[in-house]
N, C-alpha and C positions, 0 to 999 in steps of 0.2 A: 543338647543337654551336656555337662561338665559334670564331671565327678572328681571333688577334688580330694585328694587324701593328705590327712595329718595326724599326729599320732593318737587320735582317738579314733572316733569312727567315719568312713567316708561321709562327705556329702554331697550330696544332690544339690545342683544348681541350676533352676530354668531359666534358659535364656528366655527376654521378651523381645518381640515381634511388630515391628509398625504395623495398625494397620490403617493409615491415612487415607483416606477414599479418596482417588485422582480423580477430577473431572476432564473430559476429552473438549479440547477446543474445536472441535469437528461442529461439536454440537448448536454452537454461535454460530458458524459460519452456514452450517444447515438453515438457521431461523430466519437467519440475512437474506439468503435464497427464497424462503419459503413466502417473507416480505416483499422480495422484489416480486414474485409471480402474484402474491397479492393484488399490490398494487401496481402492478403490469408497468414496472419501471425500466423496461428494457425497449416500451416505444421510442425511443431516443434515437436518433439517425443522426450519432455525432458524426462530425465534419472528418473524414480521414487523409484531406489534405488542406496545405494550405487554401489553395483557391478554390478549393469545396466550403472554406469557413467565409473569405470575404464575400463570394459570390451566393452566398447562402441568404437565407431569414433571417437572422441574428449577426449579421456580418458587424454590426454597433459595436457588437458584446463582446465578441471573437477579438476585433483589433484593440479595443480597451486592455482586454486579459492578456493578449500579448506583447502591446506597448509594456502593462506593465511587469512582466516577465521578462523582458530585456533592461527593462532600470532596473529590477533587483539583482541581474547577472550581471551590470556594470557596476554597479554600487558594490556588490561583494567580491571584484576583482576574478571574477569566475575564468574569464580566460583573457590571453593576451596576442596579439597582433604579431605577427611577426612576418619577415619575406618569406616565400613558399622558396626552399631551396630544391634544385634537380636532384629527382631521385627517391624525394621523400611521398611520402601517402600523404596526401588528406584527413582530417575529422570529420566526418559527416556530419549530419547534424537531423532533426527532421521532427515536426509539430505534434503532437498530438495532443486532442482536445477533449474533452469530458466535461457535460454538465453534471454537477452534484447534487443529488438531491435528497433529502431527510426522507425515514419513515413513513412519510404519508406521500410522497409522491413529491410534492412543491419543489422547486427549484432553488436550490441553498445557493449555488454561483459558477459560473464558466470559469473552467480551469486551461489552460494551455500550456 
């Protein structure tokens, strides 16, 4: 509250107050979970190596997703070649694979 004075009589000035109701994004990400145990989408035994993905059941699918995830890293200039000089470290590098799948379970696409 401000009281301001001038030469008549003070006045009273209420300040206002947001009061915006925030919603918590916890609350999605709860639902998300509560869908997956639904729909028991955590049977999934993604590949956590490369030769867990070829030598696997879906190995078709796995080298598809990863042929084409090295044309989009050449296409976009993603990294460049160069001689390994003495001294210097390495980039590592290393796959990982996820099937995707909607709401209901179904399988939307192998990611790598």
């Amino acid at each position: 509250m401000i009281i301001l004075h001038n030469k008549e009589q003070p006045q009273e000035v209420v300040l206002r107050t947001s009061h915006r109701d925030r919603k918590s994004s916890i609350l999605n990400d709860f639902v998300v979970l509560l869908q997956e145990s639904k729909n028991d989408l955590s049977i999934d035994n993604d590949p956590v190596s490369f030769s867990k993905a070829i030598n696997g059941d879906n190995s078709d699918k796995w080298l598809d997703v990863m042929k084409d995830k090295i044309k989009s890293m050449a296409h976009n200039d993603v990294w460049d070649l160069v001689e390994f000089l003495e001294g210097c470290k390495r980039v590592g590098c290393k796959w990982v694979f996820k099937i995707k799948r909607d709401t209901h379970g179904n399988i939307e696409r192998y990611k790598a």
